[in-house]
RODO-2510 file (C-alpha; in nm, 4 decimals, decimal comma):
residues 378
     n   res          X          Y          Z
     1     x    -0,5089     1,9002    -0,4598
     2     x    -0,5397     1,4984    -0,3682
     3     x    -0,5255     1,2270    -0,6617
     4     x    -0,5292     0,8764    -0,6515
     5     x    -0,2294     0,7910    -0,8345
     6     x    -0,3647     0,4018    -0,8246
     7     x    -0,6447     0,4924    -1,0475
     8     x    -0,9207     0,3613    -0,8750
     9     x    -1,0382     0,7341    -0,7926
    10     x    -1,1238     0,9422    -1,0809
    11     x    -1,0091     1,3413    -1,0821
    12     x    -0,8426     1,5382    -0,8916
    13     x    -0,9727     1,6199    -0,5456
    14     x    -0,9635     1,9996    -0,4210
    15     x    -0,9776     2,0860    -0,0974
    16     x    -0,9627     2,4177     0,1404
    17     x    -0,7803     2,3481     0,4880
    18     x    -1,0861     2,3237     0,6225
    19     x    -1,1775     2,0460     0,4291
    20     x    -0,8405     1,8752     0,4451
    21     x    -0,8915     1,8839     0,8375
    22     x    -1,2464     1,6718     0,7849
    23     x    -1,0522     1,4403     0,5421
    24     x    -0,7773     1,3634     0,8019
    25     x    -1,0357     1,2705     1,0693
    26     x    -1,1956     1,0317     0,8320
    27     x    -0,9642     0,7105     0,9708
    28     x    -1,2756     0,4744     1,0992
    29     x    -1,2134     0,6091     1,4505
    30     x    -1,4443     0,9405     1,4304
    31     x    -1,8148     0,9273     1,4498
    32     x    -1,9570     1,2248     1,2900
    33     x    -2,0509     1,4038     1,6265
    34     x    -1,6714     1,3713     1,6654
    35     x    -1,6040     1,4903     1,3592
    36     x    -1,8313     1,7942     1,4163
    37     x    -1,7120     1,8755     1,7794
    38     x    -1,3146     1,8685     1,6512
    39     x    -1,4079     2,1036     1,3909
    40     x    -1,5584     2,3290     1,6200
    41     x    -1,2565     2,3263     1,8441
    42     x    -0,9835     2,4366     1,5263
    43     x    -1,2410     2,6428     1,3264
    44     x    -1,4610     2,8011     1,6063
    45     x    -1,7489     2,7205     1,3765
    46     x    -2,0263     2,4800     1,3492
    47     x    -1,9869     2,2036     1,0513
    48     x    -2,3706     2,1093     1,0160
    49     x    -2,4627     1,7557     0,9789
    50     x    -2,6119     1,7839     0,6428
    51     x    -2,2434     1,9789     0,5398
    52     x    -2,0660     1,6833     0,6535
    53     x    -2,3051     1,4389     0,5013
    54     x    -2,2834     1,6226     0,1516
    55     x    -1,9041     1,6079     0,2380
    56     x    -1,8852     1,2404     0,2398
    57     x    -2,1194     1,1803    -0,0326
    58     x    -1,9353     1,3494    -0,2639
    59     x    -1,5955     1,2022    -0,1357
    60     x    -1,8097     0,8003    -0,1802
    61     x    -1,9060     0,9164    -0,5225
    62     x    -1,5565     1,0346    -0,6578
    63     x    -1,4244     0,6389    -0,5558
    64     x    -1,2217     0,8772    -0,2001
    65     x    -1,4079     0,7061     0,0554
    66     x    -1,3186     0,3672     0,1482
    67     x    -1,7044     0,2465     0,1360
    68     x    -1,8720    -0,0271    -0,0030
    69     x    -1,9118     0,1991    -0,3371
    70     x    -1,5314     0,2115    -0,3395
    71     x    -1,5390    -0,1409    -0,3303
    72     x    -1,7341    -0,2298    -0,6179
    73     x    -1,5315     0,0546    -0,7842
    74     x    -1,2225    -0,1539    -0,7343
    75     x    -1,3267    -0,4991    -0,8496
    76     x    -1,4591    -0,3559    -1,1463
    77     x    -1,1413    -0,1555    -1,2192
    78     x    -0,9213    -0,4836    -1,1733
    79     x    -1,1821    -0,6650    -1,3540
    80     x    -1,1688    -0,4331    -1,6494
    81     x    -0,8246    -0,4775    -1,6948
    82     x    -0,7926    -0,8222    -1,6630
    83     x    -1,0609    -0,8856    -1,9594
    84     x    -0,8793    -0,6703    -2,1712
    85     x    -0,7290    -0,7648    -2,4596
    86     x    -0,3994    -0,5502    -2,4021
    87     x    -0,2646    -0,3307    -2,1659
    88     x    -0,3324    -0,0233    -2,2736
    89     x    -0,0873     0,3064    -2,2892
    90     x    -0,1881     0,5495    -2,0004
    91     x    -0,1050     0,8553    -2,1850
    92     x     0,0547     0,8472    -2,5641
    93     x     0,0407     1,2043    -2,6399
    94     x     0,2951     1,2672    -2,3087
    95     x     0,5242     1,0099    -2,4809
    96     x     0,6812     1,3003    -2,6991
    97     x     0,7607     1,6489    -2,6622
    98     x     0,5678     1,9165    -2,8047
    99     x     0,4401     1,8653    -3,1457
   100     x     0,7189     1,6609    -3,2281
   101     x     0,6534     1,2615    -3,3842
   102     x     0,7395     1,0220    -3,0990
   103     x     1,0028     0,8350    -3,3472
   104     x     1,1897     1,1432    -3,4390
   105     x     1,1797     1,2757    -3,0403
   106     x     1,3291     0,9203    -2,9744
   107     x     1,5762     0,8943    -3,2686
   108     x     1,7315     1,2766    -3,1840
   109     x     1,7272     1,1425    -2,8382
   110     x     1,9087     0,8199    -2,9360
   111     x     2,1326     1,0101    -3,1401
   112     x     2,3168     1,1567    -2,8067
   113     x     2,5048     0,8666    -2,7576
   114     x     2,8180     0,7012    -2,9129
   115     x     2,8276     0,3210    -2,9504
   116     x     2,9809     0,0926    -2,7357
   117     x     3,1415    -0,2211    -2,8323
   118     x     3,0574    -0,6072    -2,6931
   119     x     2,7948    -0,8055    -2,6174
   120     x     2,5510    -0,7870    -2,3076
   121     x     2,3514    -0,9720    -2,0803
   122     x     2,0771    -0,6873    -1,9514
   123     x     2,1373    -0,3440    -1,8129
   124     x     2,0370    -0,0675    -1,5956
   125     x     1,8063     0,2417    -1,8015
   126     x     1,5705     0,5210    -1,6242
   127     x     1,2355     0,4942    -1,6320
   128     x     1,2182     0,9140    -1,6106
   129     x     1,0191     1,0572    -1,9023
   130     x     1,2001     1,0375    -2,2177
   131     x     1,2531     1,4134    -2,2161
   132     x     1,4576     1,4407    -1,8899
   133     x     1,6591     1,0784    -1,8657
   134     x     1,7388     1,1091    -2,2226
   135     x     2,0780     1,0995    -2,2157
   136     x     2,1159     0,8067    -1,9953
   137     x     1,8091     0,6407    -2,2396
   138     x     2,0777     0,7087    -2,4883
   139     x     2,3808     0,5315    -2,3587
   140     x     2,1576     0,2173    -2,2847
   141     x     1,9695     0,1876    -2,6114
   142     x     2,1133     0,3568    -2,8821
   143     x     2,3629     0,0335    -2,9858
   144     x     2,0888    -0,2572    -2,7855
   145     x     1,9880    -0,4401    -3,1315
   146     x     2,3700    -0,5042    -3,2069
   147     x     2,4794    -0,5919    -2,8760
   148     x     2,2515    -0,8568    -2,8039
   149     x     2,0362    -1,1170    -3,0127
   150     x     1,7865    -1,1588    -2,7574
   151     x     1,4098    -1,2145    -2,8496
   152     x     1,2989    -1,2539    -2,4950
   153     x     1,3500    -0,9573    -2,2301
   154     x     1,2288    -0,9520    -1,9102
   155     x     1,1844    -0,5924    -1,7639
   156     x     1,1981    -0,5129    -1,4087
   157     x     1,0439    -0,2000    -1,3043
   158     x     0,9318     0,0066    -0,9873
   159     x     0,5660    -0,0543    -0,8234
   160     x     0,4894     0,3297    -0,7501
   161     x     0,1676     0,3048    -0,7303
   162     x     0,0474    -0,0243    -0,6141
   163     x    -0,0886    -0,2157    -0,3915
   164     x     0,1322    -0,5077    -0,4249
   165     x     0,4025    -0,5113    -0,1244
   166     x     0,5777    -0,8161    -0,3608
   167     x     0,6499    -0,8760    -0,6966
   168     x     0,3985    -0,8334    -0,9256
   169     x     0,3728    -0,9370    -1,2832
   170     x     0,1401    -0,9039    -1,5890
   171     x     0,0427    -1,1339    -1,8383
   172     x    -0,1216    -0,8772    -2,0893
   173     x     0,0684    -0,7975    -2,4326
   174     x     0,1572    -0,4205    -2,3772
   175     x     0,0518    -0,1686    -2,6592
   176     x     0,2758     0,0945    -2,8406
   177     x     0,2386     0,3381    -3,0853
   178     x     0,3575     0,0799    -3,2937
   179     x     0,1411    -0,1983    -3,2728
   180     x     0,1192    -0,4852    -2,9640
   181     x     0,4432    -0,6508    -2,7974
   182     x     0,3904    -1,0326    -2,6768
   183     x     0,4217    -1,1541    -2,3395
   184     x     0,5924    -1,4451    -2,2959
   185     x     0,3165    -1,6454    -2,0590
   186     x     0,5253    -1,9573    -2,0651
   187     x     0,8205    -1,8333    -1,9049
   188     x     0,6104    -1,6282    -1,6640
   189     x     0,3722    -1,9653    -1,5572
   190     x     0,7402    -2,1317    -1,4959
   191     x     0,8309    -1,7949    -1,2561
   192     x     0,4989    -1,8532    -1,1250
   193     x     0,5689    -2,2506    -1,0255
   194     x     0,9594    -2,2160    -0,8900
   195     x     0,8590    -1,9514    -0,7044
   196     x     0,5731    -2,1174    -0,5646
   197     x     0,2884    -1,8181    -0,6056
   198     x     0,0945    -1,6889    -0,8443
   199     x     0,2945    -1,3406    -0,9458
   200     x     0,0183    -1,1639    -1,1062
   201     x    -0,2377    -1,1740    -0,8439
   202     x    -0,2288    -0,8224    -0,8224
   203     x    -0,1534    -0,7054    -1,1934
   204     x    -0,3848    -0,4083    -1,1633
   205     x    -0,0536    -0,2662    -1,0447
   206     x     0,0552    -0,2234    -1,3721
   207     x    -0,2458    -0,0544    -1,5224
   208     x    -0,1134     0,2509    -1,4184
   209     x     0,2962     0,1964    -1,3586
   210     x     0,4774     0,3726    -1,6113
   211     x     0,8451     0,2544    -1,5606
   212     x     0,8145    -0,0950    -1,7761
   213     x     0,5812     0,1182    -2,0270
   214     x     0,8400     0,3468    -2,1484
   215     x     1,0655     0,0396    -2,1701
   216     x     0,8752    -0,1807    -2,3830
   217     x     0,8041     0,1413    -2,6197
   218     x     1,1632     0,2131    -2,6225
   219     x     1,2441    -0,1587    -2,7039
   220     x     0,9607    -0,1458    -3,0076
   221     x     1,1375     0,1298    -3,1868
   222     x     1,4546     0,0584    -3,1378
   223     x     1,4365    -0,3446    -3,2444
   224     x     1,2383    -0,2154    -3,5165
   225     x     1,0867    -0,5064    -3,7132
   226     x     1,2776    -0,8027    -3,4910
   227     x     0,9838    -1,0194    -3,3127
   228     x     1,0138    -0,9736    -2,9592
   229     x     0,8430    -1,0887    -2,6295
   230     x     0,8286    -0,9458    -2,2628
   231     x     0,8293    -1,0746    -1,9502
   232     x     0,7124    -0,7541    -1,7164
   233     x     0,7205    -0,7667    -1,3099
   234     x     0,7389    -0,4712    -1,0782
   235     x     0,9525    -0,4587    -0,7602
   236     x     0,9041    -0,3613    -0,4078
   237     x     1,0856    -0,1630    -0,2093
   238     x     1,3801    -0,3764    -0,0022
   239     x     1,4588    -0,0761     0,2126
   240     x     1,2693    -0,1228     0,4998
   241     x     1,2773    -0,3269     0,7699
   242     x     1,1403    -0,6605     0,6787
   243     x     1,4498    -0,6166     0,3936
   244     x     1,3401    -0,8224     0,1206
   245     x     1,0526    -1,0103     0,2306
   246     x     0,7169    -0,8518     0,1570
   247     x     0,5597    -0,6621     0,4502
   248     x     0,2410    -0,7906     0,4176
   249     x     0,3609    -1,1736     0,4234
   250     x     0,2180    -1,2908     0,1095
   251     x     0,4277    -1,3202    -0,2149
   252     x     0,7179    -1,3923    -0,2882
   253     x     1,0902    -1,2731    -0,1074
   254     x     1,2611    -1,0094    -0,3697
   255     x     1,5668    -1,2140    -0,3313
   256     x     1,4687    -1,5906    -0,3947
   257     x     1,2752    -1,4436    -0,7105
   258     x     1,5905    -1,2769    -0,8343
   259     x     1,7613    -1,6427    -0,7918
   260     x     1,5090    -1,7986    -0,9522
   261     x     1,4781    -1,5788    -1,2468
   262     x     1,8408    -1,5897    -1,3059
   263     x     1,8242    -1,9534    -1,2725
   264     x     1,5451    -1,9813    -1,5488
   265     x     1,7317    -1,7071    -1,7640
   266     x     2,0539    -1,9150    -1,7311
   267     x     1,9001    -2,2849    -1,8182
   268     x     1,6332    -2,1553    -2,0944
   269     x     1,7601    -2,2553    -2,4164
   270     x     1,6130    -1,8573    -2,5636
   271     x     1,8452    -1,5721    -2,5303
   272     x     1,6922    -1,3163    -2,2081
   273     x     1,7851    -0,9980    -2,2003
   274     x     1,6691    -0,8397    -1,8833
   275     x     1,6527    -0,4808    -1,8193
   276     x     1,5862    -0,2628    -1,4702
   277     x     1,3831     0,0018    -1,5775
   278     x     1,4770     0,2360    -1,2778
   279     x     1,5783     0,5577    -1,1958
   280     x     1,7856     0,6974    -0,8726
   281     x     1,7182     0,9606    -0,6367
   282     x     1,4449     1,2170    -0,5987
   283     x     1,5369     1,5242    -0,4192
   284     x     1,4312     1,9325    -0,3797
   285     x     1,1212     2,0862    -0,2443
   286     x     0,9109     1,9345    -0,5229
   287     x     0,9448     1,6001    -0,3157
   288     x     0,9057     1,7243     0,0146
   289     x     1,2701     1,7429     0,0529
   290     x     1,4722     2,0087     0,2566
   291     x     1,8077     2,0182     0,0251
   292     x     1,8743     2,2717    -0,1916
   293     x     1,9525     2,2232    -0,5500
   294     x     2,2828     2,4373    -0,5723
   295     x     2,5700     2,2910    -0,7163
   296     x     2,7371     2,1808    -0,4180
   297     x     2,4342     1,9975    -0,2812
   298     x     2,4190     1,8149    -0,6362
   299     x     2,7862     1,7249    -0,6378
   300     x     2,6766     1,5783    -0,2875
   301     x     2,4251     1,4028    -0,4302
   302     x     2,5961     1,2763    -0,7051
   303     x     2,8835     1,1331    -0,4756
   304     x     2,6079     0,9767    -0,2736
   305     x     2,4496     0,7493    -0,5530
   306     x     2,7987     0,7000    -0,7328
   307     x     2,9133     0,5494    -0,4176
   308     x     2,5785     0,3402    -0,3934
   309     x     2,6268     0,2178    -0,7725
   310     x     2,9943     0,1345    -0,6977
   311     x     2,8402    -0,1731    -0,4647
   312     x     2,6603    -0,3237    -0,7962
   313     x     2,9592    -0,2668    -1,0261
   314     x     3,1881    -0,4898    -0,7436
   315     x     2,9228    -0,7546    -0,7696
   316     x     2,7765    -0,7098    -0,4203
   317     x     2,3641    -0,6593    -0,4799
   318     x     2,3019    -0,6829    -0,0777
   319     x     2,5947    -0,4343     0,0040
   320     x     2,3874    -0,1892    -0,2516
   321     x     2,0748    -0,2449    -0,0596
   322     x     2,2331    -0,2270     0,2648
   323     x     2,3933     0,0943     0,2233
   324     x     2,0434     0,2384     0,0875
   325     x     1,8674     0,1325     0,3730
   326     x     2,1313     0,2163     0,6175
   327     x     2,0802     0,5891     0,5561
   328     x     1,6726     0,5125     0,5204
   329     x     1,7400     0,5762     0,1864
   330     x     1,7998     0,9755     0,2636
   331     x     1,7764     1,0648    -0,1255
   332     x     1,4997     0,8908    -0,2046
   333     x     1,5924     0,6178    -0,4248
   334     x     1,3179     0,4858    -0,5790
   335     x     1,4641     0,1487    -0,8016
   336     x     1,6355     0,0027    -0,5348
   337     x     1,4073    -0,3103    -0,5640
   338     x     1,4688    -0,3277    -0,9444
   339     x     1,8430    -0,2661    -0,9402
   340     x     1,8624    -0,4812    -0,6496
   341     x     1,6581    -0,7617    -0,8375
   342     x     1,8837    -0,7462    -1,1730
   343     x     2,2338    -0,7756    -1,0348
   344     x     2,1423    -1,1071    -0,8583
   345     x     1,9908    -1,1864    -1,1288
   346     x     2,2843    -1,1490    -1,3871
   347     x     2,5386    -1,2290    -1,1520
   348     x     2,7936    -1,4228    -1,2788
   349     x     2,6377    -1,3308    -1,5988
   350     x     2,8009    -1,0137    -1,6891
   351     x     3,0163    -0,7743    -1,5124
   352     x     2,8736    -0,4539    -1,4524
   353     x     2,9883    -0,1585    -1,6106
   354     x     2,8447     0,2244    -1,5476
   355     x     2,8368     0,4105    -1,8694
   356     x     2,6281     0,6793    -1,7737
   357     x     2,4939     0,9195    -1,4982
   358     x     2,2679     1,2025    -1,5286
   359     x     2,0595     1,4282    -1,2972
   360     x     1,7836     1,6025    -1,4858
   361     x     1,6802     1,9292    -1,2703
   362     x     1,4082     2,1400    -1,2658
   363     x     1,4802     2,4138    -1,0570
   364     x     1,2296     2,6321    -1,0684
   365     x     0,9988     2,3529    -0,9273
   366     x     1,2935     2,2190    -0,6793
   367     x     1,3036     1,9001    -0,8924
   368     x     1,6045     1,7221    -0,9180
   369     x     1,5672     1,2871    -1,0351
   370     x     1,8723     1,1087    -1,1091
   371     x     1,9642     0,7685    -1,3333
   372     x     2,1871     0,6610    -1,4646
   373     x     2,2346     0,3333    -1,7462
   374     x     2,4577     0,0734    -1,6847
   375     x     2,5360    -0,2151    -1,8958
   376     x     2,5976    -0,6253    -1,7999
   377     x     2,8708    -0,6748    -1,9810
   378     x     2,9495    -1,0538    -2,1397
***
C-alpha cells in the first residue's frame, strides 16, 4: 500500500510484489525493454509492452509518476492553496475520539493536569493526536491563558511531509472548529527581511502538516474568546550532516533563524509566546524499527530522551542536537529541528523546566511515540 503523504497524489496505491518490482525500476535509468528483460529475469515471465504501458498510465493518472501530468498536478495543488482564503483543516472529524464533541474530548483531556504556578515565555507540547499525547497536552495547556498574556504566538512545528529542506512558513489564517485564527503577516514579512529570504516559498508544506494544526486548535479553545494571532513555520531536520544548514542550499540556516526570531520576539513591543509543537521518538515494528516494546526496552528509551532533554533544560540547544545526531538519531526523534529552534530562541528568556514525559504505546501495532511538555519559565 503506497500514499503520497505530500498530497499531491490522490489514493492509496496497491500493489502485488510484482508490481512493486516495476515501480522500483521506474528511477529514469530503465527503458522499458529494460524494464521488461529485468522482469523476466526475477519473475520468469514475460511483462508485455501494452501491460507495462497500462502500468504507467495508470501510475501518470493517479499524480505517481513524475511526468509532465504530475507536474501540472503540482502547480495547481500549490496554486490552490495559495488562493485560498484559509488554510483549511485536513481532517476535523479525526480531531476527537469517537462520537465524543471535540470541546468536551479536549476539556476531559485538559482536566488531567494540575496547575502550575508563574509566568512563561513559550514551551515544549506534542504534536501526537490529542488522544495519545494527552497527558503531556495537559501539563502544557491546561493553566496557558493564566500564565501568559500573550496575543501573538509563534508555533514551530515539524515539516513531515514536505518538500522544504528549510524553514518554511505560511501566511494563511488557519481554520478551527471554532471559527478562523489570524496570522500575523507583519511580523512574518519582518522574519522574511532579517533573514534575508522569502520563508514561505514553499508553504504548500503546510497544507498537509499536522503538528502546528493541532496547536492552533488547541490554542482556540483554550484562550477561548481572547483575540489571538499566529505566526506558523515548520522546521527541518538538523541531524544530518550539513547540521543546520539546509541540504539543498537555499533558505535559510535553522540556527541564524532561531537568532533572529528571538531577536524580533525580544525587541517587539507585543507579548510572543512561542511554542514547539513536537513530539520525541518513534520506535517498534510499526516504524520499521527492530526494538521491542517490553518494559525494559521502554525504560531504555525513556533514559535515552530524558538524557537528550536534560541538554535543553542546562541551556545548551547545540549539545541537544549534537547528541541526537551523534547516535544518527537511533530513536527516531522527529522535533529535533523544532526543539532545537525554540531553546535558542528563548534563551535567556526563560529557564527551561520539564514538567512532563509520556510514551503513548500501541502494542499490538509495535507503536511506541514519545513527548513530553516542557515549559520556559520567566
Amino acid at each position: 500500500m503506497l500514499r503520497d503523504p505530500s498530497g499531491f497524489a490522490s489514493g492509496v496505491l496497491s500493489v502485488s510484489q510484482a508490481m512493486l518490482h516495476v515501480l522500483a525500476l521506474l528511477d529514469g535509468r530503465h527503458a522499458p525493454i529494460d524494464i521488461q528483460a529485468r522482469f523476466m529475469m526475477r519473475f520468469g515471465r514475460m511483462l508485455y509492452s501494452d501491460e507495462l504501458a497500462g502500468l504507467l498510465g495508470q501510475l501518470d493518472e493517479a499524480g505517481f509518476l513524475d511526468s509532465p501530468r504530475f507536474a501540472a498536478r503540482r502547480v495547481a495543488a500549490i496554486d490552490a492553496y495559495r488562493r485560498s482564503a484559509v488554510r483549511r483543516l485536513r481532517d476535523p472529524d479525526s480531531l476527537s475520539s469517537g462520537d465524543e464533541p471535540l470541546a468536551e474530548h479536549l476539556d476531559r483531556m485538559l482536566a488531567l493536569a494540575v496547575p502550575a504556578a508563574g509566568r512563561v515565555a513559550g514551551f515544549v507540547a506534542p504534536h501526537l493526536d490529542y488522544s495519545r499525547g494527552g497527558p503531556s497536552y495537559a501539563r502544557a495547556y491546561c493553566d496557558l491563558a493564566a500564565r501568559t498574556g500573550a496575543r501573538r504566538f509563534v508555533i514551530l512545528g515539524t515539516n513531515h511531509f514536505g518538500e522544504s529542506a528549510a524553514v518554511v512558513g505560511t501566511r494563511k489564517d488557519f481554520e478551527t472548529p471554532w471559527g478562523v485564527v489570524s496570522n500575523d503577516a507583519a511580523f512574518m514579512r519582518e522574519m522574511d527581511r532579517r533573514c534575508g529570504v522569502d520563508l514561505c516559498t514553499g508553504e504548500f508544506d503546510h497544507a498537509r502538516e499536522h503538528s502546528v494544526e493541532l496547536a492552533v486548535v488547541l490554542l482556540r479553545h483554550v484562550l477561548g474568546d481572547r483575540p489571538f494571532t499566529i505566526v506558523p513555520y515548520l522546521c527541518p531536520d538538523p541531524c544530518g550532516p550539513w547540521g543546520t544548514r539546509p541540504h539543498s542550499g537555499s533558505g535559510v540556516d535553522l540556527r541564524r533563524f532561531a537568532q533572529e526570531l528571538g531577536s524580533l520576539i525580544a525587541s517587539d513591543p507585543d507579548a510572543t509566546f512561542l511554542i514547539a509543537a513536537a513530539d520525541l521518538s518513534h520506535v517498534g515494528a510499526y516504524f520499521h524499527d527492530a526494538n521491542p516494546l517490553d518494559p525494559p526496552s521502554l525504560e531504555a528509551l525513556r533514559d535515552s530522551d530524558l538524557a537528550a532533554l536534560r541538554h535543553i533544560e542546562s541551556g545548551d540547544p547545540e549539545a541537544f542536537r549534537s547528541a541526537v545526531a551523534g547516535t544518527g538519531n537511533a530513536t527516531n526523534i522527529c522535533s529535533v529541528g523544532c526543539i532545537y529552534a525554540a531553546a535558542i530562541a528563548l534563551a535567556g528568556r526563560g529557564r527551561p523546566v520539564l514538567r512532563h514525559y509520556h510514551q503513548s504505546v500501541t502494542a499490538h501495532i509495535g507503536n511506541c511515540v514519545s513527548c513530553a511538555a516542557m515549559d520556559f519559565v520567566l
